[in-house]
ZAMARGU-4260 file (C-alpha; in steps of 0.2 Angstrom, whole numbers, plus 5000, padded with zeros to 4 digits):
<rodrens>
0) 5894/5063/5750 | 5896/5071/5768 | 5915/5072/5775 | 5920/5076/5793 | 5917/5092/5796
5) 5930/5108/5794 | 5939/5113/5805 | 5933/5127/5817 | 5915/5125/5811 | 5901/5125/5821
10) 5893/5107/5824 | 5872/5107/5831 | 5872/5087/5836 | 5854/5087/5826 | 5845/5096/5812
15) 5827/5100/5812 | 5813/5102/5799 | 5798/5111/5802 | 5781/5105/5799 | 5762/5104/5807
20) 5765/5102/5824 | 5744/5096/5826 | 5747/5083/5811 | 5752/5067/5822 | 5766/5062/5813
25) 5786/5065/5818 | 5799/5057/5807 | 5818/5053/5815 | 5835/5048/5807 | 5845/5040/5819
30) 5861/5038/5807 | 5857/5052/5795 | 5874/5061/5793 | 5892/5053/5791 | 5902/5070/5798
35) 5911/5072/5814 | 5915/5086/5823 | 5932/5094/5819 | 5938/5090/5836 | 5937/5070/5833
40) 5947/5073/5816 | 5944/5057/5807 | 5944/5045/5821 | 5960/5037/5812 | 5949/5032/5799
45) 5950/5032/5779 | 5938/5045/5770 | 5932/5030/5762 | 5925/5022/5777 | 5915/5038/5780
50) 5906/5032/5763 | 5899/5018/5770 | 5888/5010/5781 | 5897/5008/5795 | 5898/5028/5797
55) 5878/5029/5793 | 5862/5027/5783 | 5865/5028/5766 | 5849/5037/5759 | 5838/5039/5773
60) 5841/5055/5778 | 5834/5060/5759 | 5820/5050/5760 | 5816/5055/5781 | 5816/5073/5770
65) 5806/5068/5757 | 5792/5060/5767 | 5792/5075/5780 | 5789/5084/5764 | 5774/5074/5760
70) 5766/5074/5776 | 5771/5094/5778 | 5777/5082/5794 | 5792/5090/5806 | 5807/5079/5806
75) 5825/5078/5817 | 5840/5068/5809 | 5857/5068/5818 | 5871/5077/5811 | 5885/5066/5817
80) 5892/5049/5813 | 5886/5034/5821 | 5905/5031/5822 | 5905/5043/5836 | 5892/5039/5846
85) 5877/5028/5842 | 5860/5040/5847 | 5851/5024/5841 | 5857/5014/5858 | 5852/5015/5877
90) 5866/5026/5885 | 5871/5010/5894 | 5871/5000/5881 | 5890/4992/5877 | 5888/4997/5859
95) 5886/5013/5863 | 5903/5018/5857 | 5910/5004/5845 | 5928/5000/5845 | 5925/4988/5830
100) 5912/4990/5816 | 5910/4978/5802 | 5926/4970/5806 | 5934/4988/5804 | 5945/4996/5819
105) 5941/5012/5825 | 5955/5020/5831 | 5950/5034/5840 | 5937/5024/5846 | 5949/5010/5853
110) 5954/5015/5870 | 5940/5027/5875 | 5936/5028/5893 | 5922/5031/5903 | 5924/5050/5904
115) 5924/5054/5887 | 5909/5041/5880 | 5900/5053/5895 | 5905/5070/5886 | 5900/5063/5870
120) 5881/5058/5877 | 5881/5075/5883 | 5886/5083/5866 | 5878/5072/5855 | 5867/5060/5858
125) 5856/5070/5873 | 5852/5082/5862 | 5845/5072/5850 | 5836/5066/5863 | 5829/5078/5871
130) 5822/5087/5854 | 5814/5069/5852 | 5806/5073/5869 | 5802/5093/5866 | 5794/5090/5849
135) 5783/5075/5856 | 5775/5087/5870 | 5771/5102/5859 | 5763/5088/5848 | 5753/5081/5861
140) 5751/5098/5866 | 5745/5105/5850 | 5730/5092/5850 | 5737/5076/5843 | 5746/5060/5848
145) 5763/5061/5836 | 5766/5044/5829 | 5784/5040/5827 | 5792/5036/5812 | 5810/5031/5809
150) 5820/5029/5795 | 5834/5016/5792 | 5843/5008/5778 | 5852/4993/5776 | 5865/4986/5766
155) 5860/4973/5750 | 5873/4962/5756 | 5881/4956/5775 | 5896/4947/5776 | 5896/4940/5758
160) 5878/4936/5759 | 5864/4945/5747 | 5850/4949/5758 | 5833/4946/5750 | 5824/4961/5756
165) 5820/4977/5750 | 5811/4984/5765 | 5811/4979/5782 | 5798/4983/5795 | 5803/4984/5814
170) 5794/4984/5829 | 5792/4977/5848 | 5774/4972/5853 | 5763/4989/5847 | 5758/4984/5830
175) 5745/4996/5826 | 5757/5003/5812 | 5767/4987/5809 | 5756/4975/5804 | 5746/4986/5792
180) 5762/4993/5783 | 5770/4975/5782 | 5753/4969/5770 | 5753/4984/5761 | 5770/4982/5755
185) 5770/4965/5753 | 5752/4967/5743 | 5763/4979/5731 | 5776/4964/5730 | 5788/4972/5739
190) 5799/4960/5749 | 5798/4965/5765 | 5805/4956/5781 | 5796/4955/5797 | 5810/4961/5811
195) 5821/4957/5798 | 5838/4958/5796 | 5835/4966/5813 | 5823/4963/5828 | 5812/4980/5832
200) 5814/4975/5851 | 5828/4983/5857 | 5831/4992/5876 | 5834/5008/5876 | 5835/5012/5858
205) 5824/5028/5852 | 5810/5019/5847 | 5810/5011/5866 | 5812/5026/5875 | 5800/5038/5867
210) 5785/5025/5858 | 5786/5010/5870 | 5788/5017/5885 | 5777/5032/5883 | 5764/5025/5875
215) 5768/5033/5859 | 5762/5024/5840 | 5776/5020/5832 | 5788/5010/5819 | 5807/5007/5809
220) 5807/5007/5794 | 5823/5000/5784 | 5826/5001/5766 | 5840/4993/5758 | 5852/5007/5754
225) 5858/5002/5735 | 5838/5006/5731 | 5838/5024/5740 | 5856/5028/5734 | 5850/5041/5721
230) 5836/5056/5720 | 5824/5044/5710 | 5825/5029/5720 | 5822/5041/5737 | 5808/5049/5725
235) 5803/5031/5722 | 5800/5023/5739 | 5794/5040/5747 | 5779/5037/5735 | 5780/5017/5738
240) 5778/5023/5757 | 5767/5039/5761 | 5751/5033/5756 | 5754/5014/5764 | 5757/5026/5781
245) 5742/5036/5779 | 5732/5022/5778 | 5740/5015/5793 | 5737/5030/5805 | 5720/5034/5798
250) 5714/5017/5806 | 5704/5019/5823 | 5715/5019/5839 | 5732/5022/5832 | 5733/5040/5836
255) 5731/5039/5856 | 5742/5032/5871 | 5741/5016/5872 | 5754/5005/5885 | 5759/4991/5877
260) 5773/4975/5883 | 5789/4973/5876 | 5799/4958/5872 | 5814/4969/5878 | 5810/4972/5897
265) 5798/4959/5908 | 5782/4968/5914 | 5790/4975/5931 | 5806/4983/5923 | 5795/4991/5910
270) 5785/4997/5924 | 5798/5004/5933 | 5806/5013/5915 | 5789/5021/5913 | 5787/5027/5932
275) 5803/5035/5929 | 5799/5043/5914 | 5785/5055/5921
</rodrens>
C-alpha cells in the first residue's frame, strides 16, 4: 500500500503509460495514488486513513494498468492524494480542497486559504490537466478521435448501508459508450448502476472538460473496490471489461466529435465553455 512520499523525493503530479497513439482509446485515474508530497507530511492524518477511500481509489489504478495493457492503450493516473487536492473537480468547485471527508477532519486541509489551494492547482492538479489535453491532440493528431475512459472505484458500503452494485456506469448526455456498456454488463449479470451511487453529470470534473465539452467519446467507469482489491479480481474485471469496450467503440459514430448537451450547464453556458475552450 502506497504511503506519503519520503522526504526529499521527487514528486511528478502524474504518471504516464505508453501506448498507440492512432488506436482511439486513452484511459485516466483520477484518484489512483494515496501519496503526498513530502512537503504536506501527512496532512495531520493517521497512516491508516491513507489506506482508504477517502485518500483514493482502491484498485483502479491496477486495473486502469491492466486495461491499458489490453488495448496496448496509453494511460495517465495521478500520483497524489485526492486528500490534497481533487483533479477529478472544476477548479472552482468548493470541493476542491476538502476540509472534511467521510466525516474525517483533515487537518492540514482545515484552514487553507485561497493562496495555497491556487499553488496546489498549479503543482497538481494542472498538470494532470494539461497531459489530459496534450495526449488528446497527438491522438487526434495521429489520425483518430481518442475516446475517454476513466476508472473509478467505490466502496461496498456508505454510511452503514451495503450498496448493491458491483459496477457502475456514469455519464452526462453522450451515450454512445454508456448505454452499450450498461447492457453488456447487465447481460453478464453484473449488477450495474446507471449513474449510480454517483451521477456522471458533473461541471467541470475531467470527463466535463475534456469529453463533453470538446466533443470527445467518453465514460466512468466505477467498480466497487472490495472486488478489485487483489491481482485476481483486477485480472478478473479487466477481462469482464475489454471486450464489453471494444465492442462499444467498434460501433459506427463513436470515434468522431460529436457536441452533445449536458444536464450540468444550460445550452448558453456550454456554449460559452466550449468558445472558450478553442
Amino acid at each position: 500500500m502506497q504511503q506519503p512520499s519520503l522526504p526529499n523525493a521527487p514528486f511528478a503530479p502524474l504518471r504516464r503509460i505508453n501506448g498507440r497513439m492512432a488506436g482511439g482509446v486513452l484511459f485516466l485515474c483520477d484518484h489512483a495514488s494515496p501519496a503526498l508530497p513530502q512537503a504536506y507530511g501527512d496532512l495531520g492524518l493517521t497512516p491508516e486513513h491513507f489506506t482508504r477511500h477517502i485518500a483514493y481509489d482502491i484498485g483502479a489504478a491496477a486495473l486502469t494498468e491492466a486495461l491499458a495493457a489490453r488495448f496496448e492503450a496509453p494511460a495517465l493516473l495521478t500520483t497524489f492524494s485526492r486528500l490534497l487536492i481533487d483533479p477529478n473537480r472544476g477548479s472552482d468547485d468548493p470541493t476542491l480542497v476538502m476540509r472534511i471527508s467521510d466525516r474525517a477532519l483533515i487537518p492540514g486541509n482545515a484552514r487553507i486559504d485561497e493562496a495555497e489551494v491556487a499553488e496546489r492547482k498549479v503543482r497538481y492538479w494542472q498538470p494532470y490537466r494539461d497531459a489530459i489535453d496534450e495526449t488528446t491532440r497527438t491522438m487526434k493528431a495521429a489520425g483518430c478521435v481518442p475516446a475517454l475512459i476513466s476508472i473509478h472505484s467505490f466502496t461496498p458500503i456508505w454510511r452503514g448501508s451495503p450498496r448493491k452494485w458491483q459496477a457502475a456506469v456514469l455519464w452526462d448526455c453522450d451515450d454512445r459508450l454508456a448505454k452499450p456498456l450498461l447492457q453488456g454488463l447487465r447481460a453478464s449479470g453484473i449488477e450495474t448502476g446507471d449513474n449510480e451511487p454517483y451521477d456522471g453529470a458533473l461541471r467541470g470534473d475531467t470527463m466535463f472538460d475534456h469529453g463533453t465539452l470538446p466533443g470527445l467519446p467518453h465514460i466512468l467507469i466505477e467498480i466497487r473496490q472490495d472486488l478489485i482489491a487483489d491481482a485476481a479480481g483486477v485480472a478478473e474485471w479487466a477481462a469482464h471489461l475489454a471486450p464489453l469496450l471494444q465492442q462499444a467503440l467498434a460501433a459506427p459514430g463513436v470515434q468522431e466529435i460529436k457536441h452533445y448537451p449536458s444536464r450540468a450547464a444550460d445550452a448558453a453556458t456550454l456554449a460559452r465553455l466550449r468558445e472558450t475552450q478553442k
